[in-house]
C-alpha positions in Angstrom: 0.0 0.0 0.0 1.4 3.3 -1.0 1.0 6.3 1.2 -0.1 9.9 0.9 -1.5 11.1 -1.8 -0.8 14.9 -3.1 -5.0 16.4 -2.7 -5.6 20.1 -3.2 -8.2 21.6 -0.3 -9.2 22.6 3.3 -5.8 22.5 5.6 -5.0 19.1 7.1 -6.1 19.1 10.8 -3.6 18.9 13.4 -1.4 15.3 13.0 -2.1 14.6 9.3 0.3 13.8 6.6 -1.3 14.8 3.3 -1.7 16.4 0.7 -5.6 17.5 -1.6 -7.3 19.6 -4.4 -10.5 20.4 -3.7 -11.6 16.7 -4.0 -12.9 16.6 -0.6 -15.3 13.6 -1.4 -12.1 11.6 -2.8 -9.7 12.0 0.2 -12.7 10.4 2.7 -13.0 7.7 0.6 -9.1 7.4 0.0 -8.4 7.5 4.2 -11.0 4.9 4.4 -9.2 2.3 2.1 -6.1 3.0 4.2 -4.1 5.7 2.0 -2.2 8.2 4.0 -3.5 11.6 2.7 -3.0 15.2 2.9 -4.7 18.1 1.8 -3.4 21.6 0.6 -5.5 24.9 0.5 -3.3 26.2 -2.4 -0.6 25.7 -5.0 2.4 26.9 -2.6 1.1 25.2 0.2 1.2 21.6 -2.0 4.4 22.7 -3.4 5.2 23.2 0.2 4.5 19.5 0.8 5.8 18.2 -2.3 9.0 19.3 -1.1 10.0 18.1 2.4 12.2 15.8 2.8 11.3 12.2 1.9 11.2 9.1 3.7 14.7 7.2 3.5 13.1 4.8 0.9 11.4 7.4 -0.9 12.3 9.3 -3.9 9.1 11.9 -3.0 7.4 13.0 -0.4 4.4 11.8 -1.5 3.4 8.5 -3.8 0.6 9.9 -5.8 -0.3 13.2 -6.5 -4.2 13.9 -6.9 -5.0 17.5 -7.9 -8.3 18.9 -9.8 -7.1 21.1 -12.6 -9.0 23.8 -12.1 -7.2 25.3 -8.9 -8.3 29.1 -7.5 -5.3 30.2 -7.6 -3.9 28.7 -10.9 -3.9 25.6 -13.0 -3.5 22.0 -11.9 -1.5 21.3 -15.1 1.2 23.9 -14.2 1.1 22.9 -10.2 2.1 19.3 -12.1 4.5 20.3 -14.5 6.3 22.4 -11.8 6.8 19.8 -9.7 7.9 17.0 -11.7 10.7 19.6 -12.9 12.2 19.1 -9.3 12.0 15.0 -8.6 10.1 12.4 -10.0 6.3 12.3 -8.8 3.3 10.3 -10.4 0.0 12.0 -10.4 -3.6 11.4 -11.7 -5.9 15.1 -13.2 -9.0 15.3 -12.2 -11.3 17.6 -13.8 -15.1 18.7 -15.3 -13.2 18.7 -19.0 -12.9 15.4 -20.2 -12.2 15.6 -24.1 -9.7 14.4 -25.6 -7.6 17.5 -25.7 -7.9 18.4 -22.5 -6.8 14.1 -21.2 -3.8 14.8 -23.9 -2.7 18.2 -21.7 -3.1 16.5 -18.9 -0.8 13.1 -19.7 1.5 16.6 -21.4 1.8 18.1 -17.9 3.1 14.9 -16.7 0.3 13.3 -15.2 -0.3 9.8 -15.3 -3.6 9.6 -16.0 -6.6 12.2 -16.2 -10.1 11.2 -14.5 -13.1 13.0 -15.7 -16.0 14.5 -12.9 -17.7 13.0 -11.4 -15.1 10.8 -9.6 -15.8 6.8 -10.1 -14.4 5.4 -7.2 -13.6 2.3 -8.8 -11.8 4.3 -11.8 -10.0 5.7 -9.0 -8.9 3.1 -7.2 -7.6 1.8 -10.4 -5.8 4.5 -11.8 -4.3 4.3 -8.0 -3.6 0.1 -8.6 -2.0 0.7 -11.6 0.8 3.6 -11.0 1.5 1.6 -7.9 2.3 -1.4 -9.7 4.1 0.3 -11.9 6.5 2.0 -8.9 6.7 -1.0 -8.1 8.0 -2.4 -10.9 10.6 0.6 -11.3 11.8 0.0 -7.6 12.2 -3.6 -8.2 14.3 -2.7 -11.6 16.3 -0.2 -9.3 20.0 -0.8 -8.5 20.1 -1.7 -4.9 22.6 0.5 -2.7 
């Protein structure tokens, strides 16, 4: 099980370790199936997060970055491309706009996947199954120190 996701919204209360987008509805149901999320009111706060230090086994601070695109105080899609700049980060869109332009900017920004609104728990939890396989099969292809 991987741990926090990267979520943009209301301020984690005291004691969590998280990060969220306005996806309020999404973190409940991620802390339910055991994912370690936090929540961020704004792009510089989840930038904030993004970049403490990791974990010693960790390349990120976070696994899995979930961030609704359209952000009040900028775009999703930049908030992604910014970050991925700095260290490598996996991340899934989730937005209203769901044509195939908009998926293609999204997968662009360096996203891994882009969920249309309004959010299918089961698509989700998949998009969430698959980039974890996928770490792992990039940490288990990893030269061992």
């Amino acid at each position: 099980m991987f741990e926090a996701s990267l979520e943009l919204g209301p301020p984690p209360s005291e004691g969590e370790q998280t990060i969220g987008t306005r996806l309020n509805n999404s973190a409940r149901l991620l802390k339910r199936a055991g994912h370690e999320v936090v929540c961020a009111s704004s792009i510089t706060e989840a930038q904030t997060y993004a970049m403490v230090t990791p974990a010693a086994d960790r390349i990120c601070a976070f696994d899995i970055f979930l961030s609704d695109l359209d952000l009040p105080d900028g775009s999703g899609r930049d908030l992604m491309h910014n970050l991925a700049k700095c260290q490598p980060i996996h991340g899934i869109a989730v937005s209203g706009h769901g044509t195939k332009d908009d998926i293609q900017s999204s997968i662009a920004a360096g996203f891994s996947c882009h969920i249309t609104k309004p959010v299918n728990w089961d698509e989700l939890k998949a998009a969430i199954d698959k980039i974890s396989a996928e770490m792992g099969a990039l940490a288990e292809q990893a030269p061992r120190k």
